[in-house]
KOLVO-607209 format. One record per residue (C-alpha): x, y, z; residue number from 1. Coordinates in steps of 0.5 Angstrom, whole numbers, plus 500, padded with zeros to 3 digits. Each point is the difference from the previous one (the first is absolute). Layout:
// KOLVO-607209
{{X, Y, Z}, NUM}
...
// end
This chain:
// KOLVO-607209
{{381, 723, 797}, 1}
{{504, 504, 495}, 2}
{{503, 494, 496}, 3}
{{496, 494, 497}, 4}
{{501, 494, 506}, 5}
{{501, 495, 494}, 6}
{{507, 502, 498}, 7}
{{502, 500, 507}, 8}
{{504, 495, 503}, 9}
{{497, 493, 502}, 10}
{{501, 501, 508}, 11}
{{497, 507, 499}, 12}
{{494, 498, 496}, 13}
{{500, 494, 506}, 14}
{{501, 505, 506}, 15}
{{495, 505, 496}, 16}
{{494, 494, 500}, 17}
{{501, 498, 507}, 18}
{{498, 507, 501}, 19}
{{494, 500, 497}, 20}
{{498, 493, 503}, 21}
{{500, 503, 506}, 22}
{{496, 505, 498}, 23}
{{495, 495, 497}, 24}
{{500, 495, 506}, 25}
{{498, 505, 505}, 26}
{{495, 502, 495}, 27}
{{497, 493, 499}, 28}
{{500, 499, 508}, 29}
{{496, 506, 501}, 30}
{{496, 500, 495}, 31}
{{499, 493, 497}, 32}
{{494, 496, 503}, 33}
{{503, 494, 497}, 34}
{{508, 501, 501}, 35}
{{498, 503, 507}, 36}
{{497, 493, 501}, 37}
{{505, 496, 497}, 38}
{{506, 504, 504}, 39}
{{496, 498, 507}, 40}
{{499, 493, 497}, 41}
{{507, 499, 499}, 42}
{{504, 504, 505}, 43}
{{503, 504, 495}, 44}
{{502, 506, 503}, 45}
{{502, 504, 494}, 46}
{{505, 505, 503}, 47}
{{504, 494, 500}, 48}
{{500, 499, 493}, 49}
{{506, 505, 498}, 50}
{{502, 496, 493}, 51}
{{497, 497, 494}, 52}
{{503, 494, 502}, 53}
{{496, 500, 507}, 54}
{{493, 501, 494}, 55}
{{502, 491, 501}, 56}
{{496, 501, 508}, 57}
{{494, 502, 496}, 58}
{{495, 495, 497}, 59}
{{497, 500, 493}, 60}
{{494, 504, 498}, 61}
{{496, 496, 495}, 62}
{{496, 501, 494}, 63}
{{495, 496, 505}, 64}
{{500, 505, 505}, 65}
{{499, 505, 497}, 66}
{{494, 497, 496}, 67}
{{498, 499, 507}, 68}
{{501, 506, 504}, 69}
{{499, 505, 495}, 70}
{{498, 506, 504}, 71}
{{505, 498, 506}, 72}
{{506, 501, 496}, 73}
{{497, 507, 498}, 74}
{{504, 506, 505}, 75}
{{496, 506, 498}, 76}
{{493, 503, 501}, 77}
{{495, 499, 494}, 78}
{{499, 507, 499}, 79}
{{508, 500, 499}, 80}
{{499, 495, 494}, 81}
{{499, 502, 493}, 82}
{{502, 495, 495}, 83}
{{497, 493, 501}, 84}
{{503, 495, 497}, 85}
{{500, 492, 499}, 86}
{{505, 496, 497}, 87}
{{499, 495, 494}, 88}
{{498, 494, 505}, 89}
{{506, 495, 497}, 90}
{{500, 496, 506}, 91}
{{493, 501, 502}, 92}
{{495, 505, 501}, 93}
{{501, 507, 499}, 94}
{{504, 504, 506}, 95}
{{498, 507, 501}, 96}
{{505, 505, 501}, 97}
{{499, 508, 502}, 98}
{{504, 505, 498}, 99}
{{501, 507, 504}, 100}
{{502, 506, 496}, 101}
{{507, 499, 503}, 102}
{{500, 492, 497}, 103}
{{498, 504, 492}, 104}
{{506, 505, 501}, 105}
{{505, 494, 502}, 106}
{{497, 496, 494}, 107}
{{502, 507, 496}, 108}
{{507, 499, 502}, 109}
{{500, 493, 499}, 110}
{{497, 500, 493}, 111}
{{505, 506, 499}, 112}
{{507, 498, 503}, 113}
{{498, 493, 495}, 114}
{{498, 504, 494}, 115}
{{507, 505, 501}, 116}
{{504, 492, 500}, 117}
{{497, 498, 494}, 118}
{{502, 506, 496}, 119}
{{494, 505, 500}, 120}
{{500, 507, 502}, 121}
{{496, 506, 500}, 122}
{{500, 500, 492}, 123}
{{498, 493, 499}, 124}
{{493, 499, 498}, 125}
{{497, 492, 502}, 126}
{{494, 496, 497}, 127}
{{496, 497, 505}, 128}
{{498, 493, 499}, 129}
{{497, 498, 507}, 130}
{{494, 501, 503}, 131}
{{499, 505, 505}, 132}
{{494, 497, 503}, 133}
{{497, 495, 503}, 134}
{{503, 501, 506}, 135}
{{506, 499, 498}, 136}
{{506, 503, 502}, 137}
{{506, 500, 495}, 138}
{{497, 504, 494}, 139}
{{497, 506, 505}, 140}
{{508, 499, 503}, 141}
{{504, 500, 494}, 142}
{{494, 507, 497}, 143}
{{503, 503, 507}, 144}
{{508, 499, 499}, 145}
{{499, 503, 493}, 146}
{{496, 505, 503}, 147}
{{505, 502, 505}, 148}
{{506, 500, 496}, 149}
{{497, 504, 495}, 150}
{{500, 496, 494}, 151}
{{494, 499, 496}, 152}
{{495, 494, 499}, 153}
{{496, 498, 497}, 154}
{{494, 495, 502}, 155}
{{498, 495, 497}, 156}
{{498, 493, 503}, 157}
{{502, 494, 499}, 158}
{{498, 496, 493}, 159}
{{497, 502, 493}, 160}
{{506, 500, 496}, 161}
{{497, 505, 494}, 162}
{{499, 506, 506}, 163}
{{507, 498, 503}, 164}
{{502, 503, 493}, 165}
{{497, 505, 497}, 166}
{{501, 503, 507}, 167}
{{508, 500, 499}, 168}
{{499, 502, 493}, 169}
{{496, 507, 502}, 170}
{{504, 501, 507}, 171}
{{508, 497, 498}, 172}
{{500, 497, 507}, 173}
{{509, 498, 501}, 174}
{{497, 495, 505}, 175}
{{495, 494, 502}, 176}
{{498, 497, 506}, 177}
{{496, 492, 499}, 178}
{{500, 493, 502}, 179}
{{507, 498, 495}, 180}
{{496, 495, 496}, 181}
{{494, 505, 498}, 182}
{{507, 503, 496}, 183}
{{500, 494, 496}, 184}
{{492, 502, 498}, 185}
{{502, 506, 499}, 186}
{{505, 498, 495}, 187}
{{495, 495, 497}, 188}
{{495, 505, 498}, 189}
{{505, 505, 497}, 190}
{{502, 494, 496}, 191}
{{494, 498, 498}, 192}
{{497, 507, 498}, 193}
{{507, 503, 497}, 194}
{{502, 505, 506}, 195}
{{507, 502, 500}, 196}
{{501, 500, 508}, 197}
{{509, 498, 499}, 198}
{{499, 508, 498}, 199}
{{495, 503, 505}, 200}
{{501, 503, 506}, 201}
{{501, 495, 505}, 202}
{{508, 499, 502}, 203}
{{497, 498, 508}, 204}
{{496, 493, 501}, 205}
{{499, 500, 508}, 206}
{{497, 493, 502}, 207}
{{496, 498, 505}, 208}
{{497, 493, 504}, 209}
{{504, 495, 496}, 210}
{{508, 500, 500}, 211}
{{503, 501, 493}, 212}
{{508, 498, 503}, 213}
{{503, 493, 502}, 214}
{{504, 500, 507}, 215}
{{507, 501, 496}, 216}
{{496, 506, 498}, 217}
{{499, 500, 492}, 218}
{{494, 500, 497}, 219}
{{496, 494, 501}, 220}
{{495, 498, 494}, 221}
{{494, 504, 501}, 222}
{{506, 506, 500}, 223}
{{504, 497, 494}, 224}
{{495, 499, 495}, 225}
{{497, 508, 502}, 226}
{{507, 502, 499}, 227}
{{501, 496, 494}, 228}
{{494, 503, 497}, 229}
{{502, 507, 502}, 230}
{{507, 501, 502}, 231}
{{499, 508, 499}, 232}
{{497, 500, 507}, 233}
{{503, 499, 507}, 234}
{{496, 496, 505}, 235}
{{500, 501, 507}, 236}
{{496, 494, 505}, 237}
{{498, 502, 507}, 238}
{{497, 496, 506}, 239}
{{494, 502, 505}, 240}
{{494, 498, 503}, 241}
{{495, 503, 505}, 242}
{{503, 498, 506}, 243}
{{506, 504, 500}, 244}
{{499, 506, 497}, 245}
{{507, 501, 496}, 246}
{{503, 499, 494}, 247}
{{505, 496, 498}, 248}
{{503, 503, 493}, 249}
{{506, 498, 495}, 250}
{{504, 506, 498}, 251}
{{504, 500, 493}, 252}
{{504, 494, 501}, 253}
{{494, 495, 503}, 254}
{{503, 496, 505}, 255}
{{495, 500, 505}, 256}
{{494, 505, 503}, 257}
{{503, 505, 505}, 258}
{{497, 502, 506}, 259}
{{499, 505, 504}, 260}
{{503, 499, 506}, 261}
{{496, 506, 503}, 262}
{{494, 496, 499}, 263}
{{500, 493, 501}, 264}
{{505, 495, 503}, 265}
{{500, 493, 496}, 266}
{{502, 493, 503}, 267}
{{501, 494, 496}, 268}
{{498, 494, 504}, 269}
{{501, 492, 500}, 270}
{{496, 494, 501}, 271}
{{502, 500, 507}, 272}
{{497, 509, 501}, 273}
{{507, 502, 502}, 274}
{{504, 505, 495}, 275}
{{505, 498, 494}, 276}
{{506, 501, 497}, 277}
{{499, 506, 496}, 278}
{{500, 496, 492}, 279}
{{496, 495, 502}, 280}
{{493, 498, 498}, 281}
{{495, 501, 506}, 282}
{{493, 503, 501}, 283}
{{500, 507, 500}, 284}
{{497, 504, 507}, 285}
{{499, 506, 501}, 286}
{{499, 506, 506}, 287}
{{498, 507, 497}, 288}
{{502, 506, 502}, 289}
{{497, 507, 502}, 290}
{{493, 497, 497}, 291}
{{494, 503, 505}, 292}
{{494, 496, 499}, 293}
{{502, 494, 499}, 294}
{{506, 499, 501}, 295}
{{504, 492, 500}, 296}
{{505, 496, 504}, 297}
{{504, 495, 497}, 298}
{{495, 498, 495}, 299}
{{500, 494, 496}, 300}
{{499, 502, 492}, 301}
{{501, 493, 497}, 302}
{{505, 502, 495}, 303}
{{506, 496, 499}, 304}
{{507, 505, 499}, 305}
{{506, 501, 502}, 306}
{{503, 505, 503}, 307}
{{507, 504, 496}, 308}
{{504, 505, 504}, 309}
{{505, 501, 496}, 310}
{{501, 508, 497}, 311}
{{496, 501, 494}, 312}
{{504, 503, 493}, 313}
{{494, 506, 501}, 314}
{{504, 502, 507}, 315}
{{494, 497, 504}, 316}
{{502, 497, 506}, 317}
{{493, 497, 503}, 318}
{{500, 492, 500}, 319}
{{495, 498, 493}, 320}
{{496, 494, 499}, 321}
{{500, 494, 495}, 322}
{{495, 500, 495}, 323}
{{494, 496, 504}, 324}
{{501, 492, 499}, 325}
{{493, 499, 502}, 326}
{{495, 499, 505}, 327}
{{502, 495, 506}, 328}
{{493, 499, 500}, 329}
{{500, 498, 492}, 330}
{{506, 496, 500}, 331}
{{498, 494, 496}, 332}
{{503, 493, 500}, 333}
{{501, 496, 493}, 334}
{{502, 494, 500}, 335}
{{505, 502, 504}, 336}
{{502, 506, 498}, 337}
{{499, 506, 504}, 338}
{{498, 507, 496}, 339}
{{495, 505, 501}, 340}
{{495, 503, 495}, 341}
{{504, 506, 497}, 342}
{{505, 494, 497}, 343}
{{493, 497, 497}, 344}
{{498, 507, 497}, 345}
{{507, 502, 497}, 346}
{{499, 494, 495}, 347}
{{493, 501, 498}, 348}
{{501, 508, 500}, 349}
{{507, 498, 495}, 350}
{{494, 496, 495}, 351}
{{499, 503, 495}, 352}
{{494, 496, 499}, 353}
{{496, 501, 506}, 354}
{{495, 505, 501}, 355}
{{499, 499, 508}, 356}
{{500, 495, 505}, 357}
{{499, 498, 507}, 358}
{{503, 495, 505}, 359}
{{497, 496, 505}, 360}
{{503, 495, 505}, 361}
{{497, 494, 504}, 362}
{{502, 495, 504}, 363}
{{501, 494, 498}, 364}
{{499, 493, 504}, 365}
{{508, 499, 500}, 366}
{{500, 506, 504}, 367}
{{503, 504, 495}, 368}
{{498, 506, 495}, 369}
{{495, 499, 493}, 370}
{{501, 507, 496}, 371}
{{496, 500, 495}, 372}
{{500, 506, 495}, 373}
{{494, 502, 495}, 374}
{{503, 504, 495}, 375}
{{497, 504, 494}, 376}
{{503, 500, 494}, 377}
{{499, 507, 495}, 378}
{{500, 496, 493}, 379}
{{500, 491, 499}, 380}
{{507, 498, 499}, 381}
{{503, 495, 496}, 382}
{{502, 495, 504}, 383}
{{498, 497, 507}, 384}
{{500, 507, 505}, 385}
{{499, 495, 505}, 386}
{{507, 497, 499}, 387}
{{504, 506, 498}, 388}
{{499, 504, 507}, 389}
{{501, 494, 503}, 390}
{{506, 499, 497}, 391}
{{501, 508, 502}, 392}
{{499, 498, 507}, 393}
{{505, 495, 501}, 394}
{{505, 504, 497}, 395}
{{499, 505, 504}, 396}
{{499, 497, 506}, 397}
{{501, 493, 499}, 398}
{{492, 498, 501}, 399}
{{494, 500, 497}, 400}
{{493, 502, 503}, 401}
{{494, 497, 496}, 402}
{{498, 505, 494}, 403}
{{491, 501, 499}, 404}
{{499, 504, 494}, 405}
{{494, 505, 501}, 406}
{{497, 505, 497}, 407}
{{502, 507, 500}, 408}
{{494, 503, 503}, 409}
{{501, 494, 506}, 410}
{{506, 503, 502}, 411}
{{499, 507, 500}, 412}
{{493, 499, 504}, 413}
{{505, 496, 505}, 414}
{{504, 505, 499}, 415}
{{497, 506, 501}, 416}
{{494, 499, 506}, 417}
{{495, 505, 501}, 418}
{{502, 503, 507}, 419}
{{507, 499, 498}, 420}
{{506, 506, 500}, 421}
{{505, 496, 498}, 422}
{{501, 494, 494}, 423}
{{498, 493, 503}, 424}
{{506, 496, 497}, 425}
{{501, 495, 506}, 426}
{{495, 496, 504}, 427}
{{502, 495, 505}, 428}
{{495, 495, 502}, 429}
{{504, 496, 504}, 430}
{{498, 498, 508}, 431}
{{504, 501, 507}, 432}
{{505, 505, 496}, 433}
// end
């Protein structure tokens, strides 16, 4: 492929997936111990399946299933794995996903064809703020595209503001790659200890596991607030997960992540499982293309989004995703009103009073949803913080969840569990979901 299939037509890009799910589904049916067993439990007969649109004939495959089939969704001896990997356990326990070498490679590309989108090239240097342990595969991906592309990185981890920057002090990194709140940590810490950091190095912020845009696409809060206080820098979000090995990135002009049509295919389903029009909100599924070990058929991540085919200012013309709404599986019902947590992590991120937080849901006996919100403040204020972020709420989202005040260390111990790799700012205690 001698030009890059994201600038071509939409029905060349179509033709060329069709081509590759081909190719994967006689991969899956020959060497899939789960796939091979729902084909014939189904009679599903994969020659028969010519065109994204035939995918509807196939069932869904669950985050369930895979807890509980672990090792039949595996396609490749052990000897040929050489990565292990779980997934972070949002939904439940953990899952395990093994890597051939010719996974790593084609996490390589991906983590290069998204870091190339969002401006990087050869010269770049990127300060690495995630961990690449723990099992967990997002750092050691973006260390493998950075590699790959020639660019220089450095890694870090995750935390520590002081060592975040002496580091771009003493290596003048143009990029940094973290969780976008962990930005307004940093920006805090330079304040407080009279660091200049509008003038140094870093032009690029990256953002990762949480959305920094709205579904018009203009920054939301959390982007707002980081831009505000550091308009010197461009920030770029992007959306993954474990399951679909691929990135999706904004480019310069921020209007949706890109994806890469050579690795993945990407449904956008409603309530009733059949596919919507492109623009509408639904849950995001997903069928990964040319994975080895541990390849998924229309997997349902949970996201919601929406879909953009229109051509992109940047000449792509590959489909793009939304900035995620929230998960199907976290969707909140208060007092009426339909939302999903990132609309209550938006307010909070935007206070400039509030050092953390965490959210929980209940049931109520009304059959409805209780939210609670326990909050630490990072000095005393004035006047009634209750009421003011109450009041905050209901102008942003037209209803209020009930405000705890806690210490700061309450929450940071909630939020940061022993075993935990990412920030725990959302727990739902709801039964029968």
């Amino acid at each position: 492929m001698s030009k890059d299939i994201e600038f071509e037509s939409h029905e060349c890009i179509k033709q060329f997936q069709e081509e590759l799910l081909r190719k994967d589904l006689l991969y899956l049916r020959e060497n899939s111990p789960y796939y091979k067993r729902l084909f014939e439990s189904y009679k599903i007969d994969t020659d028969r399946i010519l065109k994204i649109e035939d995918l509807t004939e196939i069932p869904f495959t669950e985050k369930k299933d895979l807890q509980l089939y672990n090792d039949d969704f595996c396609c490749v001896p052990k000897k040929k794995i050489i990565d292990y990997i779980t997934t972070s356990g949002t939904l439940g326990d953990p899952v395990l996903f093994g890597c051939t070498e010719k996974d790593l490679q084609r996490l390589a590309y991906n983590e290069k064809k998204s870091f190339e989108c969002a401006g990087l090239t050869d010269e770049s240097i990127l300060q690495l703020m995630t961990t690449l342990d723990k099992c967990f595969m997002a750092g050691m991906a973006y260390f493998l595209g950075l590699r790959e592309m020639g660019a220089g990185v450095i890694r870090v981890g995750n935390g520590i503001p002081e060592l975040q920057w002496d580091t771009i002090r003493r290596f003048r990194p143009d990029a940094i790659m973290c969780v976008p709140s962990f930005i307004l940590k940093l920006i805090d810490y330079a304040e407080l200890h009279d660091i200049d950091y509008r003038n140094s190095s870093i032009r690029k912020i990256i953002g990762i596991g949480e959305s920094l845009r709205n579904q018009e696409f203009g920054l939301n809060l959390l982007g707002s607030q980081i831009q505000e206080k550091w308009p010197e820098v461009k920030l770029y979000a992007t959306y993954s997960s474990t399951e679909m090995g691929a990135t999706f990135s904004e480019c310069d002009y921020g209007m949706g992540g890109h994806v890469h049509p050579e690795l993945i295919i990407v449904e956008i389903i409603g309530d009733d499982g059949m596919p919507l029009a492109d623009g509408e909100p639904g849950e995001v599924v997903v069928t990964t293309l040319g994975v080895e070990g541990m390849p998924l058929l229309r997997f349902r991540t949970g996201d919601i989004a929406c879909k953009h085919v229109e051509q992109c200012r940047c000449g792509r013309r590959s489909y793009r995703l939304s900035p995620i709404l929230g998960r199907k599986n976290n969707m909140i019902k208060l007092k009426g009103t339909t939302l999903y947590p990132p609309a209550i992590n938006d307010v909070l991120d935007n206070t400039d009073y509030v050092e953390n937080y965490v959210v929980m849901v209940r049931n109520s006996g009304a059959g409805t949803d209780e939210v609670l919100v326990k909050v630490g403040l990072k000095y005393e204020t004035e006047f009634n913080a209750v009421k003011e972020l109450k009041d905050r709420f209901r102008s942003r989202i037209r209803v209020a969840p009930e405000i705890e005040i806690c210490s700061v260390e309450e929450i940071s111990a909630i939020n940061n569990p022993p075993k935990g790799r990412k920030p725990v700012k959302f727990i739902d205690l709801r039964k029968d979901i």
